[in-house]
C-alpha positions in Angstrom: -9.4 12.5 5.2 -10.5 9.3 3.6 -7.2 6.3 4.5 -5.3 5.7 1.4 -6.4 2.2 0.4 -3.0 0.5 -1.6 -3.8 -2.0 -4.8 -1.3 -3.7 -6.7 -2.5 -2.9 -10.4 -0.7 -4.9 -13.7 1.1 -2.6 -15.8 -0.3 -4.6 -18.8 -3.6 -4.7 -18.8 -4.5 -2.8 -16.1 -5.8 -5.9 -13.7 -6.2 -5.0 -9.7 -5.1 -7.2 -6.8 -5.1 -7.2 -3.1 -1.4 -8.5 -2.6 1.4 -8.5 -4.7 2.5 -11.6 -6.9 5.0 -12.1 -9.5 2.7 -13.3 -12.6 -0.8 -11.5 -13.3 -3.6 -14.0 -13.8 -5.6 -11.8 -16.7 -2.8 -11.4 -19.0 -0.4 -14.1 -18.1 2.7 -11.6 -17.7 5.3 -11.6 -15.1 6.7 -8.8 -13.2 3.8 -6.2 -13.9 2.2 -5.5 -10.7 3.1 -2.1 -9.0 1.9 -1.1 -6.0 -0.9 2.2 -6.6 -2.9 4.3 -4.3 -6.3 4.1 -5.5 -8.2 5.9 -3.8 -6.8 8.9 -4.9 -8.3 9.0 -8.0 -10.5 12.1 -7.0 -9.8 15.3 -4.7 -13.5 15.8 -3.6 -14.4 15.0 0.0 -16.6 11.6 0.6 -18.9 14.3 2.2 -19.8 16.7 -0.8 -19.2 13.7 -3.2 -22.1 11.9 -1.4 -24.6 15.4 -1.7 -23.8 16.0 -4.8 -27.0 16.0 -7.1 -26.5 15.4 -10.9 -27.4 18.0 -13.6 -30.4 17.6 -16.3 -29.2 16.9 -19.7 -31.6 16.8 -22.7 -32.2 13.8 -24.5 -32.7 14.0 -28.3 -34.6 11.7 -30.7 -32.6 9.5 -33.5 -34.2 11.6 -36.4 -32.8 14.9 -37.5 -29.9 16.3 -39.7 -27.0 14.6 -39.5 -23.2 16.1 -41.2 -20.3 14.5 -42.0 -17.5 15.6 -39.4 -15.5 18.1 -40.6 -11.9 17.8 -41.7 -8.8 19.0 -41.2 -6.4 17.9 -43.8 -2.6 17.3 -42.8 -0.9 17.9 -45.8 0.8 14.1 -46.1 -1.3 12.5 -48.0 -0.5 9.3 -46.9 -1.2 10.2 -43.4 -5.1 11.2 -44.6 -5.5 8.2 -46.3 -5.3 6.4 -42.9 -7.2 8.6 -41.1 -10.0 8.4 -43.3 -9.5 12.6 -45.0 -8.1 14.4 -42.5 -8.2 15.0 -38.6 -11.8 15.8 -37.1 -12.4 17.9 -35.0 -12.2 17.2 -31.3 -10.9 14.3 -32.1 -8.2 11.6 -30.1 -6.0 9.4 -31.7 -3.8 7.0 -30.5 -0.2 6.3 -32.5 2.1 3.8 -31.3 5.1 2.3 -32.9 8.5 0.4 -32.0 11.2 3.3 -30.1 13.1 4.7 -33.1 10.6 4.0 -35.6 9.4 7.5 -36.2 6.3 8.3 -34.8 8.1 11.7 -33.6 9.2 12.3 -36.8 5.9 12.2 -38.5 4.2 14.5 -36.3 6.9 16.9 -36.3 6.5 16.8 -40.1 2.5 16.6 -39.6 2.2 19.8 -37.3 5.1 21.4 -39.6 3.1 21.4 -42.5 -0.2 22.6 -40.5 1.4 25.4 -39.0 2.9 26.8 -42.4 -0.6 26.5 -43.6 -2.1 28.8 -41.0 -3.3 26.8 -38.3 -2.4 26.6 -34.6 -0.2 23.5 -34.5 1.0 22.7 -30.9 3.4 20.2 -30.2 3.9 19.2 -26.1 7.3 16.5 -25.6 7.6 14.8 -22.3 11.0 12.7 -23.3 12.8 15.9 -25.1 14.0 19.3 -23.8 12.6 21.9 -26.5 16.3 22.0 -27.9 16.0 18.5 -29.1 12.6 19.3 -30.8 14.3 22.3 -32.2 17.3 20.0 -33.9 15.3 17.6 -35.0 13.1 19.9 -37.1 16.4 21.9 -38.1 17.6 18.2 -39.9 14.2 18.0 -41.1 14.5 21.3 -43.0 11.1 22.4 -40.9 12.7 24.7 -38.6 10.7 27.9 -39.9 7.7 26.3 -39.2 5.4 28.4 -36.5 4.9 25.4 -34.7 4.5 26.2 -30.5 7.0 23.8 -28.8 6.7 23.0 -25.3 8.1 20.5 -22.8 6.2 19.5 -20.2 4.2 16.5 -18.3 1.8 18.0 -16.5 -1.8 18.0 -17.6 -3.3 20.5 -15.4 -0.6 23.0 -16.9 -0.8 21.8 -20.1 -4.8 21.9 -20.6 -4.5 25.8 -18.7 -1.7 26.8 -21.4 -4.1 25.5 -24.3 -6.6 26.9 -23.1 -5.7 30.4 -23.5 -6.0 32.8 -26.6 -7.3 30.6 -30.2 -7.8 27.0 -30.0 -5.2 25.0 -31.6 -6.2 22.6 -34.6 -3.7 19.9 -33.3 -2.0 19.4 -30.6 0.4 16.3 -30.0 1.1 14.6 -27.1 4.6 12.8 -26.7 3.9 10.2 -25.2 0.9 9.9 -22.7 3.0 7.5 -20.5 5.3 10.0 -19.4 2.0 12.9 -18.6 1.0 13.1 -15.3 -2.3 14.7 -13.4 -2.6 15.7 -9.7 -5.7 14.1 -9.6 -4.2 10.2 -8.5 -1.8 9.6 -6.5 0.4 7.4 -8.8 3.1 7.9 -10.7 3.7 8.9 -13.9 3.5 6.0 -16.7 1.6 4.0 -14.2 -2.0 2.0 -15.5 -3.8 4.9 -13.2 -1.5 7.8 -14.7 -2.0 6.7 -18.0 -5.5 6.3 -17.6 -6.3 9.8 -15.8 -4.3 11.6 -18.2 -5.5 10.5 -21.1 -9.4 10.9 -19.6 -8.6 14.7 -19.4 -6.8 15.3 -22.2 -9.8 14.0 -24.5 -12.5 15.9 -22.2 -10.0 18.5 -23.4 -10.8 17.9 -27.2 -14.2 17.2 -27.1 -14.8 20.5 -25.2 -12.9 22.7 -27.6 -12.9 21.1 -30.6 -9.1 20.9 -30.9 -7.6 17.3 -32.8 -5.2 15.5 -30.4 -2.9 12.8 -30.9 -1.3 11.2 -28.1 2.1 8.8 -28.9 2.1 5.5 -27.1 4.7 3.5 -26.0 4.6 -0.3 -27.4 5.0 -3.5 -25.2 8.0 -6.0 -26.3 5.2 -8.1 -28.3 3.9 -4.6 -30.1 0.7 -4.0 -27.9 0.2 -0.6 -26.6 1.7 -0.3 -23.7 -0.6 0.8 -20.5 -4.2 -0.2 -20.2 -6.6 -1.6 -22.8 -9.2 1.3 -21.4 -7.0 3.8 -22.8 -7.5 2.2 -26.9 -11.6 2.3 -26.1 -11.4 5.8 -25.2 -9.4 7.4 -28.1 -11.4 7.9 -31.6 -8.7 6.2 -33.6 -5.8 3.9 -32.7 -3.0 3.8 -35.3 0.3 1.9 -35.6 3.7 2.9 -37.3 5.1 -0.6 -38.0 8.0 -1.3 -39.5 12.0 -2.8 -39.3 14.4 -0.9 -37.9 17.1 -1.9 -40.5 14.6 -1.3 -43.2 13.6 2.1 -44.2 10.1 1.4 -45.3 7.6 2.3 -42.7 3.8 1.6 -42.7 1.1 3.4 -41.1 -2.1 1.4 -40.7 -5.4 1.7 -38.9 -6.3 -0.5 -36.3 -9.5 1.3 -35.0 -11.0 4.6 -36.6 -14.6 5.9 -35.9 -14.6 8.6 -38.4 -12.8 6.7 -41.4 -12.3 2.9 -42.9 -9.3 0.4 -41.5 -8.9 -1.3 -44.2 -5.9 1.6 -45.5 -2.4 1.6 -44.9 0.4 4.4 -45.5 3.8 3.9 -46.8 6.9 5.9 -46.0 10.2 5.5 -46.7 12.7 6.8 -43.9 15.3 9.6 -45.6 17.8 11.8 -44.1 15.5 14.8 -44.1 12.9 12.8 -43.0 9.7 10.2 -44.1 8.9 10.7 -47.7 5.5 9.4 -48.8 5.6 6.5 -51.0 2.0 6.3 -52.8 0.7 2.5 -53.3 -1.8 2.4 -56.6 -4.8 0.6 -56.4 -5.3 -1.9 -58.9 -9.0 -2.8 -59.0 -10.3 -5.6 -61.8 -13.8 -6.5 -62.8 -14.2 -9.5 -65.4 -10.3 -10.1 -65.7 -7.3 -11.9 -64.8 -5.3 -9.5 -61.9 -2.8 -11.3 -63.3 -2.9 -10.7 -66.5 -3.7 -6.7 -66.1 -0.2 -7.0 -63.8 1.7 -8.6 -66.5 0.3 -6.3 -69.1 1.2 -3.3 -67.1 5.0 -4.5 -66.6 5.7 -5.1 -70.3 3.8 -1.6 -71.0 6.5 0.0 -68.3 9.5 -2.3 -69.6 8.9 -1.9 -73.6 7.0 1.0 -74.0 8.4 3.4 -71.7 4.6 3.8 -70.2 4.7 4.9 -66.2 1.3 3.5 -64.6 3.5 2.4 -61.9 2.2 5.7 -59.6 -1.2 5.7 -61.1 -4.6 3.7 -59.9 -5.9 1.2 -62.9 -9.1 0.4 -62.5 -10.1 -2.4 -65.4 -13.9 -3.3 -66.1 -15.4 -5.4 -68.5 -19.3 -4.2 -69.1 -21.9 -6.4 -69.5 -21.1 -8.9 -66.4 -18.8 -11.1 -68.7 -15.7 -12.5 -67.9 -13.0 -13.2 -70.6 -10.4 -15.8 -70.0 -9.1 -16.0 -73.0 -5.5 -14.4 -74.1 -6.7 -12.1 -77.1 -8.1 -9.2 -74.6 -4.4 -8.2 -74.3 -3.9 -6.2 -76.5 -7.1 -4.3 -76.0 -7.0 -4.2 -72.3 -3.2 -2.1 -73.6 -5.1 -0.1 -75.6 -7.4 1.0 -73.6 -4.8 2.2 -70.6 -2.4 3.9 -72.7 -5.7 5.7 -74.3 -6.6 6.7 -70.3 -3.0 7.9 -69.2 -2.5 10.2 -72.8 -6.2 11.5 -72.8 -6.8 9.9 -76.7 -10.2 8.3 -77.0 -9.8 5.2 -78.8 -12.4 5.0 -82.3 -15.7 3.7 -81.3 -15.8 1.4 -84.4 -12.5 -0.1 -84.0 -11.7 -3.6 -81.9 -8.5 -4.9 -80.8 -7.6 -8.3 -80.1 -4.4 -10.1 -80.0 -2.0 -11.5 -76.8 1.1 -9.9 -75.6 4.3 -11.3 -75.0 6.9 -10.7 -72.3 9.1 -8.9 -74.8 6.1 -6.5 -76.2 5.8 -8.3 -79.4 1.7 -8.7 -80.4 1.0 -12.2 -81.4 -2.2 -14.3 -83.1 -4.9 -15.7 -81.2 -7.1 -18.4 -82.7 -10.2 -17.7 -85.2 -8.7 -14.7 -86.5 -11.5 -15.1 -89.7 -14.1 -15.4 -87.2 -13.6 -12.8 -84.9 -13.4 -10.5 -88.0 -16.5 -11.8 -89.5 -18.8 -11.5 -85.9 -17.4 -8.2 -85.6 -18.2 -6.6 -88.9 -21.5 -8.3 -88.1 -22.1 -6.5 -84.6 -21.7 -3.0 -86.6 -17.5 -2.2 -86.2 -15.5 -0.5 -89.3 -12.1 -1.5 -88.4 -9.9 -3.9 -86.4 -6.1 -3.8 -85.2 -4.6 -7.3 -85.2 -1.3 -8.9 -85.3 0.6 -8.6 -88.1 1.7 -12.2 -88.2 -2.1 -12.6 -88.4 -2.4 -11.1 -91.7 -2.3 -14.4 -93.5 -5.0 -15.7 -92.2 -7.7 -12.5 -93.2 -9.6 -14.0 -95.7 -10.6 -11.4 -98.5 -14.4 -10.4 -97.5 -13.3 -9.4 -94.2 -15.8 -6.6 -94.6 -12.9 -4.2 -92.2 -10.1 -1.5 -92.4 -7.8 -3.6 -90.8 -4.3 -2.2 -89.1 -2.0 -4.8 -88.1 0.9 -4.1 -85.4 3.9 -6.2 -84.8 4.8 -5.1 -81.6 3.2 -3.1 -78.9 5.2 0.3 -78.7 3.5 0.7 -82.4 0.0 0.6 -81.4 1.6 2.8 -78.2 3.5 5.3 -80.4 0.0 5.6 -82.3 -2.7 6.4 -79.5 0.2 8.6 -77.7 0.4 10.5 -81.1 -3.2 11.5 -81.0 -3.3 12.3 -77.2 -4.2 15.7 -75.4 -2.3 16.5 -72.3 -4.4 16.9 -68.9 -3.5 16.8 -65.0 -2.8 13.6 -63.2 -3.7 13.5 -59.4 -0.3 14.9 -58.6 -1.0 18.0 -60.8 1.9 16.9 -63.1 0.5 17.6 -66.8 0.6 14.5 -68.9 -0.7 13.1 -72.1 2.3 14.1 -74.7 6.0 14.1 -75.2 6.3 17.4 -74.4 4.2 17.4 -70.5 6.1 14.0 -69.7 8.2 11.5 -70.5 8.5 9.5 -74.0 5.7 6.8 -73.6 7.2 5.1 -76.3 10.8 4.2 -78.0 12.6 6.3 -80.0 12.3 4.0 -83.8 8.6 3.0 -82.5 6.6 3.2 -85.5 2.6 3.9 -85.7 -0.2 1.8 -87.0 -1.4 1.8 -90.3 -4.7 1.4 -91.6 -5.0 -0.6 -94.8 -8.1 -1.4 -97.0 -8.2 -4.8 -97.9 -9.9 -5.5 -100.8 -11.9 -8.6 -101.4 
């Protein structure tokens, strides 16, 4: 039998040293070195281990089909924004977050909602008894769930248990610091642990195709705890950030092979657990992100319009960009138009600036803008009403002039179809949502004048 050969190895990033010493050199913390048997990081005698001959493996070229990696969607749609769609297959991710912050939580929720859906959702605790699972779940309203609860550390029996009857579609691992394998000699939550277990938990996954997430503990600075390797090794790292006193929680990518980091998830903390909080995208081309904000608030404020849940995506076509303020009140147009499914007239144009307080008021060169745009081929205009004195009489236009914005709202909404928004709610009328507009809102006229 080989002589055990001692190390001391930093708890922190996983550095090796001969003797013991109260500050590590690589990572500058103190009090980090335990003491770890290292040379029992295999069973196999030096003997055979010296004889043994590798396998052939084919080697493949860089051409030929390749697929997207399938996806197993969680149900939280937060959750499969971060993760790029969904879990894939045989994959390993990494969560870590502050103690009490929820990462339990979540993936009791997460492997709830995939177990009621059908699919083998496994869920392995090495800091809870079962029972604690059980009440957690039962305050979570999840407690008819099929998921399979177990509480245990060791890997060996863990990946044995897994590995009989269908392959589960996620398994969760809480937390890898406290799993063990009888393959070192170290003890559990130690840089070798750690390492080990997490090795043969994702030769695990990649073997049977089955999504794992392993929960990590976080260091007082928010780091991972346990070695660096460990963050290489997993597919996808992701951290559950957020204030303790504060029930808003975020869920944000730091590494993902199979999806984008650039995407965060928002949650707010409840007594019956996280509940998603979407966060709308608000993409401009050509305009003031500013302005489309501003726009959007008086809508919400005035008009009774709701965009505050829906993505606005604003384009102006052509590659120009207007600075002026007189696109306000078609930029208003043409996203209450959107939300109630009512095309706006392809001969009409709208121009005017929009106060705080949703009144519509005149921009400069009224005369002009009406003249270039009977010229460019348009039938009608909608213009402030306080604008009506400066029309001169061969305007050329139908003209409809508005004094306030819930008007020109109370006038698209009028004409609008109802259709599904991306929550399936049915909107686009009074009946299939709320009142866009006030009660005494008034629509748009359209008036010939006469020259």
């Amino acid at each position: 039998m080989a002589k055990s050969a001692l190390s001391f190895v930093c708890q922190n990033c996983g550095a090796a040293y001969n003797r013991w010493q109260g500050k590590c050199e690589s990572c500058g913390e103190w009090n980090t070195l335990v003491e770890e048997d290292v040379t029992g990081a295999t069973t196999m005698p030096v003997s055979i281990r010296s004889k043994r001959k590798g396998r052939l493996f084919a080697l493949e070229s860089l051409t030929g089909k390749s697929h997207e990696a399938p996806r197993l969607p969680s149900g939280m749609a937060e959750l499969d924004r971060v993760t790029g769609g969904g879990f894939v297959r045989g994959s390993v991710l990494l969560v870590g977050g502050d103690p009490g912050i929820g990462k339990s939580t979540l993936l009791t929720q997460a492997t709830s909602l995939l177990a009621r859906a059908g699919h083998r959702a496994v869920y392995i605790s090495g800091e809870e008894a079962v029972a604690q699972v059980r009440l957690r779940a039962e305050r979570l309203g999840l407690a008819d769930a099929p998921v399979q609860l177990a509480a245990e550390t060791s890997v060996e029996d863990i990946v044995s248990t897994l590995s009989e009857g269908a392959v589960p579609r996620l398994i969760v691992i809480d937390s890898i610091q406290t799993m063990w394998t009888d393959t070192v000699e170290s003890a559990p939550g130690t840089v070798t642990q750690v390492r080990a277990s997490a090795q043969a938990l994702i030769r695990f996954a990649k073997k049977t195709g089955a999504a794992i997430i392993l929960v990590g503990h976080v260091t007082k600075d928010g780091q991972i705890a346990g070695p660096r390797v460990v963050e290489h090794m997993v597919d996808a790292v992701l951290s559950f950030e957020g204030e303790g006193s504060q029930q808003f929680r975020i869920l944000r990518a730091v590494k993902n092979r199979f999806g984008p980091t650039d995407e965060i998830g928002v949650f707010e903390m409840t007594g019956l657990g996280l509940r998603e909080i979407g966060t709308p995208r608000r993409a401009v081309v050509g305009w003031d992100p500013s302005r489309l904000s501003m726009v959007l608030a008086v809508l919400e404020a005035h008009c009774g319009v709701k965009l505050s849940g829906h993505d606005v995506y604003l384009n102006v076509a052509g590659g120009l960009r207007i600075q002026e303020p007189a696109a306000d009140l078609a930029a208003a147009a043409a996203l209450v138009s959107s939300l109630v499914n009512a095309p706006l007239p392809t001969d009409a144009v709208y121009f005017g600036e929009i106060s705080l307080s949703g009144a519509v008021r005149p921009v400069a060169q009224t005369s002009a803008r009406l003249k270039e745009a009977a010229k460019l081929g348009f039938g009608r205009a909608v213009l402030p009403e306080s604008a009506r004195g400066e029309v001169g009489g061969d305007a050329g236009l139908s003209l409809a002039t508005v004094a306030g914005l819930t008007s020109l709202v109370a006038d698209i909404a009028a004409r609008g179809t109802p259709r599904a928004n991306r929550d399936g709610n049915r909107v686009g009328n009074r009946e299939a949502r709320d009142p866009p507009v006030e009660k005494n809102a008034t629509p748009a006229r359209f008036r010939r004048q006469e020259g």
